[in-house]
C-alpha positions as CSV (number, residue, x, y, z in Angstrom):
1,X,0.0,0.0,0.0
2,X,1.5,3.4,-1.1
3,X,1.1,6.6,1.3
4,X,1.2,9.9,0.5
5,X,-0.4,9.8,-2.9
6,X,-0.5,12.9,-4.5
7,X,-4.0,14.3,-6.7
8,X,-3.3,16.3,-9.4
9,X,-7.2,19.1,-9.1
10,X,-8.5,19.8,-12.5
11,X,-8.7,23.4,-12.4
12,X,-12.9,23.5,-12.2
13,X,-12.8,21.0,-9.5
14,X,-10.2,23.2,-7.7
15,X,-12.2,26.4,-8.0
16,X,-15.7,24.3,-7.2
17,X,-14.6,24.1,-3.4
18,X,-14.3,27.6,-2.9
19,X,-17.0,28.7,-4.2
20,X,-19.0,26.3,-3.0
21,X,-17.9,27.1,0.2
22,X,-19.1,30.6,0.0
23,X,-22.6,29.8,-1.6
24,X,-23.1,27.8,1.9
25,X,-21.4,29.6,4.0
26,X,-23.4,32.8,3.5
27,X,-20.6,35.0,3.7
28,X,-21.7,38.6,2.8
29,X,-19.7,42.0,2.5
30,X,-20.4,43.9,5.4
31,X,-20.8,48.0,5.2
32,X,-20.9,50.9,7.6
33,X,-23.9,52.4,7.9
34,X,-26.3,54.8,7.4
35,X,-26.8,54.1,4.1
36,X,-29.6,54.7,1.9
37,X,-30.7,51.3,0.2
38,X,-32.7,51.2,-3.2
39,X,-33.3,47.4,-3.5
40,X,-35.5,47.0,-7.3
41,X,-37.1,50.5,-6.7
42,X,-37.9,49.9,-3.2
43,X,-35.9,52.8,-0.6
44,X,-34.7,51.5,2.8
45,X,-32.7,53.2,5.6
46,X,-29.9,50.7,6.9
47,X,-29.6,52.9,10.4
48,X,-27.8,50.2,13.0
49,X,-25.3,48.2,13.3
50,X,-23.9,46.1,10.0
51,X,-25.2,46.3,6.5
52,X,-24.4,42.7,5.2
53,X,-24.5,42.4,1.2
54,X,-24.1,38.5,-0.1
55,X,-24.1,38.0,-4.1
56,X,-25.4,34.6,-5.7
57,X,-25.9,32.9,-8.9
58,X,-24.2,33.9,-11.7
59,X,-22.3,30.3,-12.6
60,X,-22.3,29.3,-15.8
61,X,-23.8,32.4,-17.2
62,X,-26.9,32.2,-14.5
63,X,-28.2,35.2,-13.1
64,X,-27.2,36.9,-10.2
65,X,-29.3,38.4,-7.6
66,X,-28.1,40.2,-4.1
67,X,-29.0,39.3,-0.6
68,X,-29.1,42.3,2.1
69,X,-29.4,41.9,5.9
70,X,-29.9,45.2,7.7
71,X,-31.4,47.2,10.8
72,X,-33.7,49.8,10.1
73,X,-34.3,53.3,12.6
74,X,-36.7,51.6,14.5
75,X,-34.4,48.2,15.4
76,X,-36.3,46.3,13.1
77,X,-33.9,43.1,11.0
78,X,-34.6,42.7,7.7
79,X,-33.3,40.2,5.3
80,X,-34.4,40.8,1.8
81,X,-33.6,37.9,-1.0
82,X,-33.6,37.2,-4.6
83,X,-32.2,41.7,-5.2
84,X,-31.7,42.0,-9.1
85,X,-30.6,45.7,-9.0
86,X,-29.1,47.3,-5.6
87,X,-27.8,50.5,-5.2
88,X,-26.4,51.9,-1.6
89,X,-25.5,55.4,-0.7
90,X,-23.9,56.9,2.8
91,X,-26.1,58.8,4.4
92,X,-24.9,61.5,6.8
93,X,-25.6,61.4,10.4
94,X,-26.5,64.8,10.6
95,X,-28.2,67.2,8.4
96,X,-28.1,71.2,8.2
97,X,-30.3,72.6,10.8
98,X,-33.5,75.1,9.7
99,X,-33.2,78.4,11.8
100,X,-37.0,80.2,12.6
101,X,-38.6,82.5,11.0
102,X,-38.1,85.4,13.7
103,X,-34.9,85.7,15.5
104,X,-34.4,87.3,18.4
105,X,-31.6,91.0,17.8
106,X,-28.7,89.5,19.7
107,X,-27.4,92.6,20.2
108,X,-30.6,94.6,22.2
109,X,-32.8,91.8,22.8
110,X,-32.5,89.8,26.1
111,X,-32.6,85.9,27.2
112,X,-35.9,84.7,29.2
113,X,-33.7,85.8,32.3
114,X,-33.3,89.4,31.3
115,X,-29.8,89.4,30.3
116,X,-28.1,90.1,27.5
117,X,-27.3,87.1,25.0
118,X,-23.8,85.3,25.1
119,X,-21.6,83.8,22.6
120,X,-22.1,80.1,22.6
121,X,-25.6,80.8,23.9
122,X,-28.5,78.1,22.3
123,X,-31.9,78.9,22.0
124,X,-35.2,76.5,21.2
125,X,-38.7,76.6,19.9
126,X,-41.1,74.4,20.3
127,X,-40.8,73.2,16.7
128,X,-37.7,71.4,18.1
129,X,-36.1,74.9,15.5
130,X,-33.0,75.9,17.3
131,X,-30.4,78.7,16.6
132,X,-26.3,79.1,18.5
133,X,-24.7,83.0,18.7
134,X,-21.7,82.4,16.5
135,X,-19.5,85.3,16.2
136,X,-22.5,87.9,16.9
137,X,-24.9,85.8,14.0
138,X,-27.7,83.4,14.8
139,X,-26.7,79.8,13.3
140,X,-28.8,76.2,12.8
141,X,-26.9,73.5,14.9
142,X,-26.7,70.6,13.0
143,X,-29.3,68.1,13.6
144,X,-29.5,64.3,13.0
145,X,-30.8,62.7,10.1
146,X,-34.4,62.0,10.4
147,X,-33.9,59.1,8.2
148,X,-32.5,57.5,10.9
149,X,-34.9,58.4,14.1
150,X,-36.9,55.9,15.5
151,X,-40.7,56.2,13.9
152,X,-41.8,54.7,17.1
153,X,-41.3,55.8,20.4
């Protein structure tokens, strides 16, 4: 009995174990998120965690469709199959803010204590509208993507 028998792979049977390993293995490309997810038409905000992207089909001139596993705003896991045309786009974390309508003079009006407004100072409306003194000017503090807020609270 002879040991240590070599076996010369065809080249197809060589490259049918790794692939075939990563069809059953599920591996997926994972990306940061947010990211805005168009997934055949349909829009989806990938907010937590891991956005995991896995690719099959496409042997022997098959088609390919995508797999993508994500968590939307609200913590909700979804794991959509059988993707034909994905697209993915980072979405910022925050947005420009919107300053109101009517701002107060920074430089004769006074805060709801009677004093004079400071540099730094924040103030907010009920709108959830909020505007910082920045070198004598009223800005909008960035706020956070609504995209990404829960829907449910």
């Amino acid at each position: 009995m002879r040991s240590g028998k070599r076996v010369k792979l065809s080249t197809s049977t060589s490259l049918l174990v790794p692939v075939s390993f990563a069809l059953l293995c599920g591996c997926g490309v994972p990306h940061q998120t947010p990211k805005l997810v168009i997934a055949d038409g349909t829009t989806y905000a990938a907010c937590q965690n891991t956005l995991w992207v896995s690719t099959s089909g496409g042997l022997l001139g098959g088609e390919t469709s995508n797999e993508i596993k994500f968590t939307d705003a609200d913590g909700i896991d979804h794991d959509i199959r059988g993707i034909k045309r994905l697209e993915m786009t980072d979405l910022p974390e925050t947005i420009p803010g919107v300053l109101p309508e009517v701002l107060p003079d920074p430089k004769t009006d006074k805060d709801a204590d009677g004093k004079p407004y400071l540099e730094g100072a924040t103030i907010y409306w009920r709108d959830g509208k909020s505007a910082t003194l920045r070198n004598g000017t009223w800005v909008a503090p960035p706020r956070q993507n609504p995209l990404c807020q829960p829907s449910r609270k």
